[in-house]
N, C-alpha and C positions, 0 to 999 in steps of 0.2 A: 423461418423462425430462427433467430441467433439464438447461438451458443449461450448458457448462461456463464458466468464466472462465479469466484470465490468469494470478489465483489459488489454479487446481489444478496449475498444473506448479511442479514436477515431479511426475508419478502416482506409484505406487509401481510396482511392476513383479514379476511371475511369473515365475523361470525352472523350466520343466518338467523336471526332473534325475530322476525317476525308473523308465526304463528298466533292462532286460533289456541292452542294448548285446549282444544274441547274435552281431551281423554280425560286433564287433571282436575276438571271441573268438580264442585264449586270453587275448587282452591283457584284459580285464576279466572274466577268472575270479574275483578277487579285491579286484579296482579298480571303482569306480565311471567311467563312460562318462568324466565330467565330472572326475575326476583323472589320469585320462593323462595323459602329461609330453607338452608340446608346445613345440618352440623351448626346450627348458630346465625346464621348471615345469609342473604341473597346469596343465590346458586353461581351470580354473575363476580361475586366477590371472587369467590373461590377460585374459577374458573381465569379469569385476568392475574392473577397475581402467578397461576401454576404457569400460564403462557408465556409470562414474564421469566419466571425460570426457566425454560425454555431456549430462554434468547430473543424472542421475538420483541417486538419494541412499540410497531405500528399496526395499530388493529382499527376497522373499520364494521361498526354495527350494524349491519342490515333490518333497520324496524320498521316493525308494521304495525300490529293491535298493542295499542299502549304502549306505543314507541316514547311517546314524551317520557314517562316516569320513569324507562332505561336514562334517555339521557339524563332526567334530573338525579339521578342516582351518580351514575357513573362519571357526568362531568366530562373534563379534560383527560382521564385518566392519572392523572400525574400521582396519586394518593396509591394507585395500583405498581407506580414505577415504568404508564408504558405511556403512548400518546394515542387518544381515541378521537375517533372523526365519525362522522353519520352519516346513515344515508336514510332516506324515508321514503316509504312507499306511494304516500299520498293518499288520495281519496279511494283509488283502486288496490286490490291486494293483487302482488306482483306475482305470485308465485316465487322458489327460489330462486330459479333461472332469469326472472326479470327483474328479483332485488338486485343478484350482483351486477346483471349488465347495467342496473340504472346506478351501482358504484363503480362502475370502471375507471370514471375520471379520480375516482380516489385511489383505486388499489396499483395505477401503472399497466407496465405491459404484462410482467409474471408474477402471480399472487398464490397464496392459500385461501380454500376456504373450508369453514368447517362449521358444522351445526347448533349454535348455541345452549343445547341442550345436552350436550353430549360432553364425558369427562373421557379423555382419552389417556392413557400410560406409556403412549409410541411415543420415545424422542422424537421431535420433527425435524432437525436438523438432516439426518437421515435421508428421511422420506425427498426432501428437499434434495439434495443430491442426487438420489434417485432419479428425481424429474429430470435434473439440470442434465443427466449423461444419457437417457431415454429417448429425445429425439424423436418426441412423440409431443402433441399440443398438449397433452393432458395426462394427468395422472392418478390413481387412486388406489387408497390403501384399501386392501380388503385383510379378512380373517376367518380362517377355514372354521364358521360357524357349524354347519350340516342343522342349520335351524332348530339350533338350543337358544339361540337367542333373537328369537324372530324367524323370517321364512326368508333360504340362502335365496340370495337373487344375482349372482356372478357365478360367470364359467372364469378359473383361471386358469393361468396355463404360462408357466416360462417365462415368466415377468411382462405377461398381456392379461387383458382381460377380453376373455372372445366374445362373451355375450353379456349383456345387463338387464334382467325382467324382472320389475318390483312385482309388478302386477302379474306373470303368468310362470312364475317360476319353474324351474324343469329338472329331470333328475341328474344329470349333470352339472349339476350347480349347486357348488359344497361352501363357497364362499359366500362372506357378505358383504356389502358398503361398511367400512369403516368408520366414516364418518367425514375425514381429512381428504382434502383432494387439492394438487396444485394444478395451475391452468396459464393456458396463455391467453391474453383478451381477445385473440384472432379469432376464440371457440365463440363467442357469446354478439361480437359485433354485428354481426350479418343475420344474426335471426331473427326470424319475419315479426313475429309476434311478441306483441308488449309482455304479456302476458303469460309464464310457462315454468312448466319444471324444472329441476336439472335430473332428474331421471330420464328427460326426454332427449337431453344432451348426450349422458352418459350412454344410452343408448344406441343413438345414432354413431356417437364417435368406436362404440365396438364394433359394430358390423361394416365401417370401413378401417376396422384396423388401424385403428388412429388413439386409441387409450392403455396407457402403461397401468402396470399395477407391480404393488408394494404389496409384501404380504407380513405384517404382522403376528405375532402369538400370545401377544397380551389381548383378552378381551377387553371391551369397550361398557360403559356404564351410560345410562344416558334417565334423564329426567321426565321422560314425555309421557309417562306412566306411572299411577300409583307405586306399583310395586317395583316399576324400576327406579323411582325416587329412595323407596324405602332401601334396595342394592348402593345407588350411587351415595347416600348419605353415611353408609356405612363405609363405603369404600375412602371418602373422605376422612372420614374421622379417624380410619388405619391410619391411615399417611400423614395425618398431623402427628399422629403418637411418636411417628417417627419422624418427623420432619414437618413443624408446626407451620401451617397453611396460615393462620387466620393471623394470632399477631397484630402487630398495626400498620400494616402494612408491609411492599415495598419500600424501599427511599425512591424519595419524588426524581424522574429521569431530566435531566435537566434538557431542554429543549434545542438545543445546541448541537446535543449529540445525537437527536435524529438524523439518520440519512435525508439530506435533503431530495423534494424533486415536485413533481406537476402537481401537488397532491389538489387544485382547486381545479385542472385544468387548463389554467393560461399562461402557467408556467414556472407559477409564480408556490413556492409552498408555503402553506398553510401555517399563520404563529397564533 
């Protein structure tokens, strides 16, 4: 795996949008998780424009149930200030681990990804560098939960991550997933199955000592639940008070000044 440099930022960046969102039911009978009005406006507004503040520039949608009505919503991005490309799951649902492999021909060799549901407060510039000097295929922020917010599923330890169990979590395990994780596509290429998590990735890459970790102290907000919509919409509306989110936008990023590169795959990027 090369080195990265100073100039690969900004990465391009994976948001995972294509959930079932069953928890928030009936509110997404017919809505995707990611268009819920929040503080005012689909959750996805809000969410694009902070990334945009960020730095970031190029974002890649990973959908699946009611994929179509993200895109008709969000477009080009350009209203947001960033440049949006799609990916679609198709007939079958990919799991997360099969949405981003089935966008790798958009996101390059070293990417972000992070949960579409989730509002995070960690600059990523950061986390980003983190990766780039870690020398490690993969990376992931955690947050010394001790499961106040959900049940911890990371052992860390010294900027690694030694264990990852969503599913069977153990008393030495005081962190959580973050949310945010960079990656290199050499983690996702070779996996057997169409079809998979990325818990099953995270996984495997800690018990061969193959996954970095960031550790964050700002908790995480996410949408996937009633009463964490009710947290995340509040936590929004602070942050406009001080720094107005909604607005009319970004100004449109003129397409010029994206980082060019494969973003179709044939070499050729994407206008």
């Amino acid at each position: 795996m090369l080195a990265l440099s100073a100039t690969d930022w900004p990465p391009r960046l994976a948001i995972l949008a294509g959930g079932l969102a069953t928890r928030l039911r009936p509110l997404t009978n017919a809505t995707p998780k990611s268009l819920i009005p929040v503080a005012g406006e689909p959750f996805l507004a809000h969410l694009l424009r902070h990334l945009r503040s960020q730095g970031l520039r190029e974002i890649v949608l990973c959908c699946g149930y009611l994929g179509e009505q993200i895109e008709a919503f969000a477009g080009d991005g350009r209203r947001f200030g960033v440049r949006l490309l799609y990916s679609h799951d198709g007939d079958q649902p990919l799991g997360t681990g099969g949405a981003v492999r089935a966008a790798l021909p958009l996101l390059g060799r070293r990417f972000l990804v992070m949960y579409g549901d989730s509002w995070l407060n960690e600059p990523i510039q950061p986390v980003w560098q983190a990766f780039a000097a870690c020398r490690k295929p993969a990376l992931m922020t955690v947050f010394q939960n001790r499961n106040r917010w959900g049940a911890s599923n990371v052992e860390f330890r010294r900027g690694a991550v030694i264990r990852y169990d969503k599913e069977n979590p153990r008393a030495a395990m005081h962190h959580i997933d973050y949310g945010l994780e960079a990656m290199d596509a050499s983690v996702l290429e070779y996996w057997i199955r169409q079809s998979f998590d990325l818990s099953e990735v995270w996984s495997a890459l800690a018990d061969y000592s193959l996954l970095a970790g960031f550790e964050t102290r700002d908790r995480f907000y996410e949408i996937g639940s009633l009463f964490g919509l009710q947290e995340t919409e509040a936590a929004i509306a602070a942050r406009r008070d001080v720094s107005p989110l909604s607005g009319h936008g970004a100004a449109p990023l003129p397409l010029a000044a994206t980082r060019p590169g494969p973003l179709d795959g044939s070499g050729e990027a994407l206008l």
